[in-house]
N, C-alpha and C positions, 0 to 999 in steps of 0.2 A: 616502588610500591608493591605491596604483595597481591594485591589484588588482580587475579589473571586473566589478562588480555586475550579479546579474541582475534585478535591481529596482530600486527605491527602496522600495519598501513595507517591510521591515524592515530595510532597511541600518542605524539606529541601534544593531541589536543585536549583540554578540558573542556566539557560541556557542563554546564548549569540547566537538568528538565523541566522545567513549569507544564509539561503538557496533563494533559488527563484527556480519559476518554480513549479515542480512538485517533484523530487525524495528525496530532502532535506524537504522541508514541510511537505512531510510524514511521514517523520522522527521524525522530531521538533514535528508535532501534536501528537504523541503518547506520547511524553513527556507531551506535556502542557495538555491533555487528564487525565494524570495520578497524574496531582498539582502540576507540577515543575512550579519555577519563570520562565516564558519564555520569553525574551526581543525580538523582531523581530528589527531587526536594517536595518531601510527603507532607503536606499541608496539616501545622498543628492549630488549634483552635487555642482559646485562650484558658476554656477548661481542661488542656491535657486531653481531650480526645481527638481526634483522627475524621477526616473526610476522605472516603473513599468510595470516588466516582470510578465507572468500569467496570464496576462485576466484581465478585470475590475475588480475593489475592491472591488464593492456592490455584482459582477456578481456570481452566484453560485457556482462556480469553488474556487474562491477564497476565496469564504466564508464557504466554506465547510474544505478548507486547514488550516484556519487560527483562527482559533474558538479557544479561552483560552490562547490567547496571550493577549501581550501591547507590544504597536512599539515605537519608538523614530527615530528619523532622524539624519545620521551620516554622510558628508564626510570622507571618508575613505582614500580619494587621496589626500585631505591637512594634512599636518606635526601634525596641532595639532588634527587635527578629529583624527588620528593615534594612537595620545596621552591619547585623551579621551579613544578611545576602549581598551589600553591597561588599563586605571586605571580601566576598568570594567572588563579587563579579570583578573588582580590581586583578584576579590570579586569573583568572576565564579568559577563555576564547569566544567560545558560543553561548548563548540564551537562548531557548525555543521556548515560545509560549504559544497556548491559543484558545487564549481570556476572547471573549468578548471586546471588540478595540476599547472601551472605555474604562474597563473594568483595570485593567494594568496602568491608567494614568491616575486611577484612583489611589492605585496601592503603591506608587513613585516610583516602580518598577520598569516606564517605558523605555523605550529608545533613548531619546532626546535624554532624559533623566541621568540614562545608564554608561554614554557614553563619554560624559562630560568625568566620570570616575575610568573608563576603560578605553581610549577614544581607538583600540585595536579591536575592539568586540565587535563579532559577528552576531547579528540579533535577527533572530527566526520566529515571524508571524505568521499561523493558520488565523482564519476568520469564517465565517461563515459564507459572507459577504465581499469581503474587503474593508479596509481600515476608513475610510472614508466614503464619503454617495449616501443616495437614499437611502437605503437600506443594511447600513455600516454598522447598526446598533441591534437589527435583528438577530435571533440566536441563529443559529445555522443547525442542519441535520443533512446526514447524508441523502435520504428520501424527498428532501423538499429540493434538493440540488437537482438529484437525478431529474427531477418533473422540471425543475425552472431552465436547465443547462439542456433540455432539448432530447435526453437521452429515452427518458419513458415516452414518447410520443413513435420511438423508430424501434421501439423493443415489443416481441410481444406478435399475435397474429393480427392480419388486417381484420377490422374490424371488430375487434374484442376488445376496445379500450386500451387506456396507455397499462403499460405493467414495467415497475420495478426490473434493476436487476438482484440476481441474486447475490451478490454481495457489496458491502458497501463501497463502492467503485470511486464515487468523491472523495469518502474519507481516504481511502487508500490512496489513490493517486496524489491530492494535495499534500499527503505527507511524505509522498516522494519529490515529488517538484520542490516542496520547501527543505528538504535532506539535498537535491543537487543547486537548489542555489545557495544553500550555506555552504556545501563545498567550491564552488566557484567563487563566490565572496571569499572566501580561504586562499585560494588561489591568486585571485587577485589582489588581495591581502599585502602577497609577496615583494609586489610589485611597490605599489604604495604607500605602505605600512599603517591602513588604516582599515579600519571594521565598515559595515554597512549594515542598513537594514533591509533584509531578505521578508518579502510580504508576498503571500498566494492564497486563494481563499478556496473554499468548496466549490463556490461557481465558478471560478476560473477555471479548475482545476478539470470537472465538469466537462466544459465548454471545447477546453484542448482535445478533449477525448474523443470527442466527436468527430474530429482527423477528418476523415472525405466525407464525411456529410455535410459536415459546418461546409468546408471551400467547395463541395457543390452548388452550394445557396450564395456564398461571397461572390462565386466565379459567374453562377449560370443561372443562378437565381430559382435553382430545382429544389422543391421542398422535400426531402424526402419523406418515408412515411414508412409504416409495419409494413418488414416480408417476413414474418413469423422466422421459421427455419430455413428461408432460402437464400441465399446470397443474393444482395441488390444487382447488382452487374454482372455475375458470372454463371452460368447457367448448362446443366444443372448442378447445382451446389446445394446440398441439404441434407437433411435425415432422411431415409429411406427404413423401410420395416424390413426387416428378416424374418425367419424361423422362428426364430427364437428371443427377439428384441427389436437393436435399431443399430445402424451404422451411419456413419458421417462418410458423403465422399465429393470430393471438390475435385471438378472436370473444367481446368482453367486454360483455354486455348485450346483452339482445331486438333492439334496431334493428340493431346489427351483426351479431345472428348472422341476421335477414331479408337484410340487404345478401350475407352471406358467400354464402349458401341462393343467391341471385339469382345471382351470381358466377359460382357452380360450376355453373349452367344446370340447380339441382335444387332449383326454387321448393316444391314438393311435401313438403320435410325440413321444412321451416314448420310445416305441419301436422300432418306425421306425429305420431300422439298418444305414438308412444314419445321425440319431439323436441320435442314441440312447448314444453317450459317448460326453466329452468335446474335443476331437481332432477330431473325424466328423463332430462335430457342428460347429468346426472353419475351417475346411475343407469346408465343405456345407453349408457357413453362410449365403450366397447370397439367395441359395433355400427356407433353414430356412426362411430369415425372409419374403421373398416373401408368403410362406404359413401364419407368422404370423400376414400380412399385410392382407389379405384377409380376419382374424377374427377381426381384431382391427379397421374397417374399419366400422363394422358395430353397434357400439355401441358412443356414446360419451365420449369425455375424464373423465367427471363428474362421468359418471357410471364405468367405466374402472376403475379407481382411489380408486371407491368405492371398487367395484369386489375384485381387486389385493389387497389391504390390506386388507380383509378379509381374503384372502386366503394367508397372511403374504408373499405376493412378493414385494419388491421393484416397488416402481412408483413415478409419481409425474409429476403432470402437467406441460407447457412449457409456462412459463408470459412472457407478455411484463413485462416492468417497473412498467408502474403502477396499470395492475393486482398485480405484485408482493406484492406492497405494502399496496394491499389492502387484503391480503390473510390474513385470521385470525390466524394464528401461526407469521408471519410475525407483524402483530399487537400484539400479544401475547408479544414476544416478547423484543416490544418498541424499537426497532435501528432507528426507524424515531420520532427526538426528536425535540421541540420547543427549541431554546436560546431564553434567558430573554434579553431584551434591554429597555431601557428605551424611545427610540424613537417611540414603538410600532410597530415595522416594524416586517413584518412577515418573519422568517429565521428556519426553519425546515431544519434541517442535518439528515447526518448518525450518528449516533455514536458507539460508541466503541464495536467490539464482543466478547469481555470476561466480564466476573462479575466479580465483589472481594466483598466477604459475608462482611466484616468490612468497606473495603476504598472503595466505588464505585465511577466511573467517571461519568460524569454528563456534561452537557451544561450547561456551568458557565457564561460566559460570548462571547457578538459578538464578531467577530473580528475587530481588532483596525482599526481605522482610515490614514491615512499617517500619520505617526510623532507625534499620537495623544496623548501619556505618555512622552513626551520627556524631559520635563521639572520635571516631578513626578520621572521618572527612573530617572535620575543625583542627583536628593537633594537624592533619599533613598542610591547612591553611594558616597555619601558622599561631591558632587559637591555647594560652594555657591551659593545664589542666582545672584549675580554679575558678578561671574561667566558663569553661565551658559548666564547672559543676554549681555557678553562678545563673548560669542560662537557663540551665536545666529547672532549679528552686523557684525560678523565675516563669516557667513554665513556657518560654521561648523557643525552648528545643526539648 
């Protein structure tokens, strides 16, 4: 296939995308990220026009989700568009969708439906919810997640009511969970030689995220609750004002918070009996950090940054955006990378934050067009040309 891979690491697979939106493309892109064949199947109407959910297609958002695909145009709601996706789910590996649960048993598209043509298929469901329960049929949104999954209630200062985070943390997460259980259903695959169905919702997804706070409540039955910018257990840990801004610095264990105490030229907080252990410090973390606002207050974040890593404390300055990106480890790095296009258009993404020393991922290719492999994907599945220019008059594809 001419089509260039941004790997080798799963190029043997073919993916079928149904996602839209945001928590299924998240998904899909860690696949096509890693050299799976990834087909995005661009929802055709039965007038010949186009649904497009997500924001513009040129627009950032979009182009950032959809990097190392190729799309084709599919009705899904006429009989034979139906027919088409089935002869492509017989070649496939995977299906990622994330319809609303009902809305894919409408369209004959489920599981249960899909396997009985592929019984090796891997089939990957976001949901808002989950596919079945009370609440299986409601829509889902990353903001209703974050408030029901517990997360806005520990975000945010005491007292100020629950608050968001700033990015959407369900969607992104659920469409990582459902990207590593279709690679483990792939795996175990192996073994077997049979597909499953991979199902994770926003609240799930959510809820996992929650890591020690959720199992302080399973274990000890402690609810937690907003410490704005402090760290819950470790103390002190926070923003601190400088000169000139703010600094981050986490003092986690007796030797560093001696080294911090040293730092800030105020050996004396060692001792101090209202400081001197880690449950008076989280007892008196108000006092604490007000004293270590008064030393942080008078230097620069620059020097501060210097200071504490010399003296092996945790720190690290507070970027916008595009400080961040212009930070020389952050450059170091490379996750802000140029796609190749041949239109010359300028498309710099994020990419991928794991290495693999042999199969690395790469910006292979923009994201497709509407519809713009449609004809390329049908002839490598086996489709005549006649066919396909059948489809087409038909308004199928």
């Amino acid at each position: 296939m001419a089509f260039p891979r941004a790997s080798q690491a799963l190029s043997r697979f073919t993916v079928l995308d149904l996602t839209r939106v945001r928590s299924g493309p998240t998904c899909v892109r860690q696949l096509a990220d890693w050299g799976a064949n990834v087909i995005k199947i661009d929802a055709l109407l039965e007038d010949g026009g186009g649904e497009q959910p997500g924001g513009p297609r040129r627009g950032a958002d979009f182009q950032n989700l959809h990097r190392n695909k190729r799309a084709m145009t599919l009705n899904l709601k006429d009989p034979k568009g139906l027919d088409v996706f089935k002869r492509l789910v017989a070649k496939a590996d995977v299906v990622v969708e994330n319809f609303r649960p009902d809305v894919k048993t409408k369209l004959g598209i489920d599981y249960e439906s899909l396997r009985g043509i592929n019984p090796r298929l891997v089939y990957g469901s976001i949901s808002g919810f989950g596919q079945d329960g009370p609440y299986h049929k409601r829509p889902g949104f990353d903001q209703i997640a974050q408030g029901m999954g517990g997360l806005m209630s520990v975000t945010g200062a005491p007292g100020e009511g629950p608050m968001r985070v700033g990015i959407p943390v369900a969607d992104l997460t659920a469409g990582l969970f459902c990207a590593l259980g279709i690679l483990t259903a792939l795996l175990e695959r192996e073994v077997s030689d049979e597909g499953q169905w991979v199902q994770t919702s926003l609240l799930q997804a959510q809820i996992f995220m929650l890591d020690f706070q959720a199992a302080r409540w399973l274990m000890e039955k402690e609810v937690a609750g907003q410490a704005g910018n402090n760290h819950p257990t470790s103390i002190p840990t926070g923003v601190f004002k400088t000169s000139d801004g703010y600094i981050n610095i986490a003092t986690t264990g007796g030797r560093i918070w001696e080294r911090f105490a040293q730092a800030i030229g105020s050996p004396e907080l060692v001792t101090n009996p209202d400081y001197a252990t880690a449950p008076v410090r989280s007892k008196n973390r108000d006092a604490l950090n007000a004293e270590i606002g008064r030393r942080t207050v008078t230097k620069s974040t620059e020097t501060w940054v210097r200071d504490f890593n010399e003296a092996g404390v945790p720190c690290g300055p507070i970027y916008a955006i595009d400080q961040m990106f212009e930070d020389a480890q952050v450059k170091h790095l490379g996750i802000a990378q140029d796609v190749p296009n041949e239109e010359n258009r300028k498309i710099r993404l994020v990419a991928q934050p794991v290495k693999l020393s042999r199969t690395p991922s790469k910006m292979a290719a923009r994201p497709p067009e509407f519809g713009e492999q449609t004809e390329e994907v049908l002839a490598e599945f086996g489709f005549e040309s006649d066919e396909i220019a059948q489809l087409r008059k038909a308004k199928v594809v």
